[in-house]
N, C-alpha and C positions, 0 to 999 in steps of 0.2 A: 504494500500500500504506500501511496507517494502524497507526502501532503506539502501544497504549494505556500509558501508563508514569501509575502511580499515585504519585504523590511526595509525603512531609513537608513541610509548608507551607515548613517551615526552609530548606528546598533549592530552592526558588524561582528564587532570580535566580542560583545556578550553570548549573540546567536551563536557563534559558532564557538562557545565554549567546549571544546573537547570531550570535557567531562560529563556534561549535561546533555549536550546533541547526544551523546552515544548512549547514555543511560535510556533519555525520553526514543530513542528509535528501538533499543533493543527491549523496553518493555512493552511497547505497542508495536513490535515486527513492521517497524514503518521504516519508512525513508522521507527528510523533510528535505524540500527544494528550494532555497532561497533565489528569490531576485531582489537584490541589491540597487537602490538608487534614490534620487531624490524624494519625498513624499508626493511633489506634485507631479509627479511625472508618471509614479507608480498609482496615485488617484486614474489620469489621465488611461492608463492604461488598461485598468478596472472597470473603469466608466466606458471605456469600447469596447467591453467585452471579456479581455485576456484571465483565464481561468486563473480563479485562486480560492483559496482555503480561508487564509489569514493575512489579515492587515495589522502592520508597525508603524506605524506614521509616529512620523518627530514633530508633528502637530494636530492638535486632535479635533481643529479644524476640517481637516479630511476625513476625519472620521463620521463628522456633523453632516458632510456635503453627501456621504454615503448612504445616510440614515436618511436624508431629505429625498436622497432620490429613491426607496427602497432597495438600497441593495445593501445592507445589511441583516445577517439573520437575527430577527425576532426585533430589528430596530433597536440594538444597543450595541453599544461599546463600554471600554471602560478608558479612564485615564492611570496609566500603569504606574510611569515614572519620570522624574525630570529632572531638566539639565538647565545651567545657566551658562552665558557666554565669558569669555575671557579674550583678551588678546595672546597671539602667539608669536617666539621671536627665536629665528633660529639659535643655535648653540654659540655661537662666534658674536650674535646680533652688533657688524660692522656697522649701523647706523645710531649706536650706542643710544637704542630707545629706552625710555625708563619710565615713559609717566603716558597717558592717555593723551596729552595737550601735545607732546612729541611728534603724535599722529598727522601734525599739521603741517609738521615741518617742508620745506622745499624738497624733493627729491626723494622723498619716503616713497617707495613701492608697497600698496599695499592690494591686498587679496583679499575679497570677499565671495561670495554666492550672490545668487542671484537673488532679486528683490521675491521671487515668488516660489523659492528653496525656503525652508521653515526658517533654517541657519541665517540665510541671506532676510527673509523677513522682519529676524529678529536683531539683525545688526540695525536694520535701519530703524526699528522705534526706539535703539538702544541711540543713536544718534540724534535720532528727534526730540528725546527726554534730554539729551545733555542742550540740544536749544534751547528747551521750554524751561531749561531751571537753571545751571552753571551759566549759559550765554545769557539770558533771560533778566536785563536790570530790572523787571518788575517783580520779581520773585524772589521771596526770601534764601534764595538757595544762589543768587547769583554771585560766581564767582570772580569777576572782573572783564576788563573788556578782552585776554588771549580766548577768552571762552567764545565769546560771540561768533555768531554763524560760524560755528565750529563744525556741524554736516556737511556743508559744502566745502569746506576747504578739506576737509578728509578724504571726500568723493573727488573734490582734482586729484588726487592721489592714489587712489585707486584703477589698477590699470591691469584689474582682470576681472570676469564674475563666472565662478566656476557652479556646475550645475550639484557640487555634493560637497560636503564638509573634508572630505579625506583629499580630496585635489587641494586645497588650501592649505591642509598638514603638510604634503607631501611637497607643494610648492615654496614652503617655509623651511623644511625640513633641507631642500637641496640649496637655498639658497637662489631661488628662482627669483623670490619677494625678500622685503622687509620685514613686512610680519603680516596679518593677517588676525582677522576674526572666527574664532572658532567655538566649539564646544568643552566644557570641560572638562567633561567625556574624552574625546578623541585628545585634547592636547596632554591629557594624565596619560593614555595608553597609548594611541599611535605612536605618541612621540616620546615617551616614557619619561627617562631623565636627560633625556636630549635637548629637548625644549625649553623654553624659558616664557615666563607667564606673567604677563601686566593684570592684576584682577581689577573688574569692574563693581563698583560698588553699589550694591543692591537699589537704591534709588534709583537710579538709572540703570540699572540691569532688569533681564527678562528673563523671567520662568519658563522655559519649555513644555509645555505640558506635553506627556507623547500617550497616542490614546491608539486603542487593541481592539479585535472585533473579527468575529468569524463573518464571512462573506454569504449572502442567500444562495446562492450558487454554487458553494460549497458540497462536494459531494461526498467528503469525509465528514460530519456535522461532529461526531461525538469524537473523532481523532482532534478534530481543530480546535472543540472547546478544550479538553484535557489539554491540549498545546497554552490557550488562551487563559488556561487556571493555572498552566504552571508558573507563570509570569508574575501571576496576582498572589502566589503561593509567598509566604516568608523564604522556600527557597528560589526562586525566584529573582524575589526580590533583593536576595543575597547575592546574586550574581552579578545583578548588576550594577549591587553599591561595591562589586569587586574591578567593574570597569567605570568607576568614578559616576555614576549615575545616582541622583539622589531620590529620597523613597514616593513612592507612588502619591498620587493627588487624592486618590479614592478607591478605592474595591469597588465600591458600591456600582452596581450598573444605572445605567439611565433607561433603565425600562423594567416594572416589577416582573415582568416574562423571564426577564433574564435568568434570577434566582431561580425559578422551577425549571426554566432549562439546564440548569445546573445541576442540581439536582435529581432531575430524572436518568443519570449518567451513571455507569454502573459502580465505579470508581470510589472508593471510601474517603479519598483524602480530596475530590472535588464536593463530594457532598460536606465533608467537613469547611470547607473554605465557606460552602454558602449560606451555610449555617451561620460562620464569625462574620458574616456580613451583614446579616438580619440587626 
């Protein structure tokens, strides 16, 4: 049995934890098939049709767009887990960047996503909050005039927009960029102790919410949900505060169908999860 999981590039190397891929195939005799890529791309793809099981979106936005169209089973998902952004700066970082205002500088190469990539969505409100309050003389949070229209001078600087978060690593990583806006997911593990990290401070940073959900079309239903409760399981959720990912927004689903579908599954440790969700 082959079950098809569509997953955010971000999620990479939790999904394909060695230990758990091979545990979750060799107790359900499955084979799981990932496709890797950006969320809106793999939305995109789902929405024309391309078979799948399970959806990982790095935004759970697409999960909403899923349910609005029906094509999620029993019209729920859940929000598993999430991530905030950071800046990333290779090991050597020749353009001795040290502070977020840096960003502005003349000749700074910088790497993002695209506006309509979760990663790329989330740099630019992560931009627009430093207008609205550090550039912003009307607001108590303003930091002087290096801050103003501090978006747009970032964006002259910006002189790529890749479609997934691991091109941006991997671009910082060789020294392609300067640095680059990422996850902080990927710049803890892709880049392990390679990398070098400006953190962004939660006023101006963005929650990732990343939300799960078995697909109507789904021809494995009770393979995808057991897939979909391992995620929301404590182990799980272990895995992937082991790939820098912080703890789920809610178990809870967005549809009370969801629980009995849960439930009705033969599986002792999904009907326990739905039960600690009640």
């Amino acid at each position: 049995m082959e079950l098809r999981v569509f997953v955010a590039a971000s999620l990479a190397n939790a999904v394909k934890d060695s230990s758990t891929l091979e545990a979750f195939e060799g107790e359900n005799s499955a084979k799981v098939l990932f496709n890797l890529g950006g969320s809106d791309a793999l939305y995109q793809q789902i929405y024309s049709g391309s078979p799948a099981d399970v959806f990982m979106a790095a935004d759970s936005v697409w999960l909403q767009r899923l349910e609005q169209n029906g094509l999620l089973h029993n019209d729920h998902y859940w929000n598993f887990t999430t991530n905030v952004l950071v800046v990333i700066l290779p090991p050597d970082n020749p353009k001795n960047i040290t502070s977020l205002l840096d960003l502005t500088k003349q000749g700074v190469r910088i790497a993002v996503a695209g506006w309509t990539v979760p990663v790329g969505k989330y740099t630019n409100i992560t931009l627009t909050k430093i207008d609205a309050t550090w550039g912003n003389k009307a607001n108590s949070h303003y930091k002087g005039a290096p801050w103003e229209n501090y978006r747009q001078r970032v964006i002259e600087n910006i002189i790529t927009y890749e479609t997934n978060v691991e091109q941006i690593v991997t671009k910082v990583l060789t020294d392609t960029v300067d640095t680059g806006f990422a996850y902080m997911s990927d710049a803890t593990f892709l880049g392990q102790t390679k990398l070098k990290q400006i953190q962004i401070p939660s006023d101006v940073n963005v929650q990732a919410k990343y939300g799960i959900g078995v697909l109507k079309e789904s021809t494995h239903y009770d393979l995808a949900t057991k897939y979909v409760n391992f995620w929301l399981s404590q182990e799980g959720q272990s895995v992937l505060a082991k790939y820098g990912f912080g703890a789920g927004i809610s178990t809870t689903p967005t549809s009370p169908n969801a629980e009995i579908a849960i439930e009705q599954l033969p599986s002792s440790r999904l009907v326990n999860l739905a039960m600690r969700n009640r």
